[in-house]
N, C-alpha and C positions, 0 to 999 in steps of 0.2 A: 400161710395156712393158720400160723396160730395166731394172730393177730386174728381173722377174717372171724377162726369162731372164737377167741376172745370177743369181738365188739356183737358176734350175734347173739354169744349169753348176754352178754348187759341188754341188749335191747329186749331178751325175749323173757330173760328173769328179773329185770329190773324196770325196763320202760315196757313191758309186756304188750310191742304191738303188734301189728294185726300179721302184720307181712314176715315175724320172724316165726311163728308157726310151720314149722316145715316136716314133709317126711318126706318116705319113698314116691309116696302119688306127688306132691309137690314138686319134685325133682323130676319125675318122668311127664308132668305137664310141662314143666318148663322148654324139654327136649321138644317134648309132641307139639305145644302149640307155636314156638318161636317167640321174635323178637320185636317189641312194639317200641313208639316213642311214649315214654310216660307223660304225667301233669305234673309234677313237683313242682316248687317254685324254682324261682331264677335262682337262689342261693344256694339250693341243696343241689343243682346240678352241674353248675356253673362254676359253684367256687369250692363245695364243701365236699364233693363226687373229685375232682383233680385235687383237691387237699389229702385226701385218702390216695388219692395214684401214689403221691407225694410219700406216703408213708410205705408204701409196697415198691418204690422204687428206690428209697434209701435204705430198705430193709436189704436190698443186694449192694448198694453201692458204700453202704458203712460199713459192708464184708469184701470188699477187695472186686468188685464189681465195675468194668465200666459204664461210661455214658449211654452205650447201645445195647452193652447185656442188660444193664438194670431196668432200662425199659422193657425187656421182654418179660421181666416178672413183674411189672407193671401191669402188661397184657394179664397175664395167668393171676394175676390176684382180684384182678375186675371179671375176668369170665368165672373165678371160682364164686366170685359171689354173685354174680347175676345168674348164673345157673345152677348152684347149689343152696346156697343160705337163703335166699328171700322165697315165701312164697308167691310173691307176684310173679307176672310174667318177665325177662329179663328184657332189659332195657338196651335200646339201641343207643338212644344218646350217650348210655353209661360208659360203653363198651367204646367207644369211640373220646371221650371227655375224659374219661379216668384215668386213661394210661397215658395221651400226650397231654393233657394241660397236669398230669403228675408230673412229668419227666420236667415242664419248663419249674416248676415251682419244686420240685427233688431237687434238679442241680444248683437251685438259687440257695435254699437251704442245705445243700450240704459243704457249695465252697461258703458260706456265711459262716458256716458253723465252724469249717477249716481254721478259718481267719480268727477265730476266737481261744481254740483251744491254744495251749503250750503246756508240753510233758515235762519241763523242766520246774515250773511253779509248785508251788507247796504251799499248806496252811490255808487262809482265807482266801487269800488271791488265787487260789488251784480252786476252793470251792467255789468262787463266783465263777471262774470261766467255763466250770464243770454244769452248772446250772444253767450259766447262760446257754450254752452250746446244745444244753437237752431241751432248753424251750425252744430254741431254732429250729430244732431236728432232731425229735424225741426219737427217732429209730437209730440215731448215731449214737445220743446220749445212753441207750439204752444198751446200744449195743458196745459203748465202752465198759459200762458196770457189769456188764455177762465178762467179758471176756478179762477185765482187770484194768483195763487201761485208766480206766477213772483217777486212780490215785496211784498208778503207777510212773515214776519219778526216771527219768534217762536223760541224757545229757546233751540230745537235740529236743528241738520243739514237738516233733511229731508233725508237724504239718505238712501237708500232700502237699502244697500248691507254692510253697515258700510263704514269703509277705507281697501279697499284690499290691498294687495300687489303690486307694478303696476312699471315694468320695461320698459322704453323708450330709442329707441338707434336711432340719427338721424345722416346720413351720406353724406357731398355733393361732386362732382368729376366730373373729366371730361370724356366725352364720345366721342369718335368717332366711324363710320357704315363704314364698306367699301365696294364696292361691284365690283365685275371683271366677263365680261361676255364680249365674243367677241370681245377681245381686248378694250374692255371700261372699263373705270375706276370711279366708282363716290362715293363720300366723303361728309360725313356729320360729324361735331365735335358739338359738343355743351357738356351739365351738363346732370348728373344726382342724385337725391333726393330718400333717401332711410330710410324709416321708419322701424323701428320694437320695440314691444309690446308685452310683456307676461304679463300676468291680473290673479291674484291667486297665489297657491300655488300649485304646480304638483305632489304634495304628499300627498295633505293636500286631502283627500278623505270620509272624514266623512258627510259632506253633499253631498245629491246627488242631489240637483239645475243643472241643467244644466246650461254649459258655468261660473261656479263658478272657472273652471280656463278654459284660450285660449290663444292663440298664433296671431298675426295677421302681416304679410309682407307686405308692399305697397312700390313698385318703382315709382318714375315720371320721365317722360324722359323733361327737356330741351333744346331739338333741332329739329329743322324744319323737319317737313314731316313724321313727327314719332306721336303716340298717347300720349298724356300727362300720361295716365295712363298704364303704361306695364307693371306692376304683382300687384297683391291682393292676397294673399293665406292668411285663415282664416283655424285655426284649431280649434274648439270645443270640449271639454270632456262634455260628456250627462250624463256618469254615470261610476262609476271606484270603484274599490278595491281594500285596500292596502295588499300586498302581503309579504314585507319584508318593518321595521320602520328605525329611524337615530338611534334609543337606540344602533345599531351594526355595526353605519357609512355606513348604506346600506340602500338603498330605491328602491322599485322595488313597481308599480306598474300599474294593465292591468284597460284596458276600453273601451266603446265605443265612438268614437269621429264621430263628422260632420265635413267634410272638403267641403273646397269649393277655388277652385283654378282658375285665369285666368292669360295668358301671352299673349301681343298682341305686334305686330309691324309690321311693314308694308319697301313697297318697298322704295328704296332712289335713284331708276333709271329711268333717264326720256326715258327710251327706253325698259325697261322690266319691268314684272307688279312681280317679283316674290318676296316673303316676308323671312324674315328669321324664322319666328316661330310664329303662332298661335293655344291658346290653352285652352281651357274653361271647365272649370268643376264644375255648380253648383250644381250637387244634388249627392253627395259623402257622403257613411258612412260606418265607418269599425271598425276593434279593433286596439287598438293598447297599446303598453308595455313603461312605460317609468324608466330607472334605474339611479340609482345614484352610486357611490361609494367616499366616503371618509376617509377610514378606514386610510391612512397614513394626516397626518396636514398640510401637503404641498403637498397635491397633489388631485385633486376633477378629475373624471371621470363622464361623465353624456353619455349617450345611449340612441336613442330612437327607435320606428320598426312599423308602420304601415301599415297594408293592409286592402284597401278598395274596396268595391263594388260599380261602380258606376254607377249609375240609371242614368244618362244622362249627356255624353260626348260629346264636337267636337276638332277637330285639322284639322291644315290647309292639306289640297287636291290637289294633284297635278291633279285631274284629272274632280274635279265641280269647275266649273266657271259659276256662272248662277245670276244676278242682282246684287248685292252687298257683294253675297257669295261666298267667298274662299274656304270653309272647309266646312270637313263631319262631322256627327252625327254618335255615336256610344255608345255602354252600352260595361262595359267590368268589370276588376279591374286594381287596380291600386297599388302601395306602396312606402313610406317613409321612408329612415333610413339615421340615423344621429348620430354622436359622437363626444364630445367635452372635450379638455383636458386641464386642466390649473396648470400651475404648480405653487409654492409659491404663492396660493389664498388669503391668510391673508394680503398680504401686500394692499388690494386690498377691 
């Protein structure tokens, strides 16, 4: 609640727009007329509507909260504000996007955040892990300074989760857009930043914590006329069995995973409005299998196979164009598969 009318003074005393005008009649049209799908763009509802779930569900989960309580205040911090702060009418997709594509990006941010703190540091090295840990997950970081934790000193780490597992690959290069249409030609070069992340163990299946292991992708794009942020895909495992161990140099095993996917980018032509790909999917969940093979010592094969069902999709439309909106809404499934082979692994 205080976060919700914290960001609605900023908006309505500081960015004074239209929709944070609210009163009694606002609140009771909201009741009286219901729930529509908005025009936003792909960014504000796709990524920056579940970056806010994100904040309302580590606001319970920085307090001693589980996995499935904290998404309930997920829910109640998206229906308080689609029904009481805005004056528009509340929003379907909000109400659906804000709370589970929050929960996959809350628990990525709060074991990240896990993994960085330590109670036993002091000095500079306490301040940068204290910083770091509130840029990851400003409602942990925030909620250590409320209650003292920040620079409170004990003689274990404080950490929930222990020391997991935790592989980091950062990549940067160059990019160019090209785009040909009607004999015009237009070019954009600039970088691109490329993140990836696995958290856990993808066999290690004897706790059933959810997101005790994840996957997580993040692109930035570097050049002009493009979104800084063009892909985020989050994988979750909620619950798994193991099916085949290493004791046979074989690992195989199934589960149910959260996925939550978005790719954005936009047009580079000052004479057409058309994009090359947008595509948002935060409320995805399905099974999926992940195998190993290492039976020879030089030679590691990994598999993976997911099909998901997903509760609420969009991708870009060539045929709505209406305020800010590109792309259409849809429910459908979806799937992933993947394989990877490396050969003389040991040296390595």
């Amino acid at each position: 609640a205080g976060f919700n009318i914290g960001l609605w003074a900023f908006d309505r005393y500081v960015q004074k727009g239209d929709f944070a005008y609210i009163s009694l009649n606002t609140i009771k049209e909201n009741f009286k007329h219901g729930f529509i799908w908005d025009n936003d763009k792909l960014g504000t509802n796709m990524f920056l509507h579940p970056y806010t779930g994100n904040l309302y569900y580590n606001c319970a989960r920085s307090n001693g909260f589980n996995y499935w309580q904290s998404s309930l205040f997920a829910i109640g911090g998206s229906a308080m504000w689609e029904l009481f702060i805005e004056s528009e009418y509340p929003s379907t997709n909000d109400v659906i996007a804000t709370p589970i594509g929050g929960t996959a990006i809350g628990e990525v941010a709060y074991r990240a955040s896990d993994a960085i703190i330590d109670d036993r540091a002091s000095g500079w090295g306490r301040f940068g892990r204290e910083t770091a840990a509130f840029i990851v997950n400003p409602m942990r970081g925030l909620t250590r300074i409320i209650n003292g934790d920040a620079w409170r000193r004990r003689a274990t780490s404080g950490k929930q989760f222990g020391t997991p597992n935790v592989g980091m690959e950062f990549s940067l290069g160059p990019k160019a857009i090209e785009f040909r249409h009607d004999k015009a030609n237009n070019y954009k070069i600039g970088a691109t930043l490329d993140f990836n992340m696995e958290y856990g163990d993808r066999f290690e299946v004897h706790s059933t914590n959810p997101y005790d292991y994840f996957l997580i992708h993040a692109n930035l794009n570097l050049i002009s006329s493009q979104p800084v942020l063009s892909q985020l895909c989050i994988t979750g495992r909620l619950l798994a069995r193991e099916l085949l161990d290493s004791r046979k140099n074989q690992d195989l095993s199934i589960g149910i995973y959260q996925h939550f996917d978005y790719f954005d980018s936009d047009t580079i032509s000052d004479r057409h409005h058309a994009c090359p790909y947008k595509l948002g999917v935060p409320a995805s969940v399905g099974m999926g299998a992940m195998y190993r093979n290492a039976e020879n010592p030089n030679f590691v094969f990994d598999a993976y196979a997911h099909f998901n069902a997903v509760l609420l999709g969009s991708i870009l439309s060539d045929y709505y164009h209406l305020d800010e909106r590109n792309y259409n809404w849809a429910m459908g499934m979806s799937g992933k598969i993947g394989i990877q082979a490396v050969w003389d692994h040991k040296k390595y």
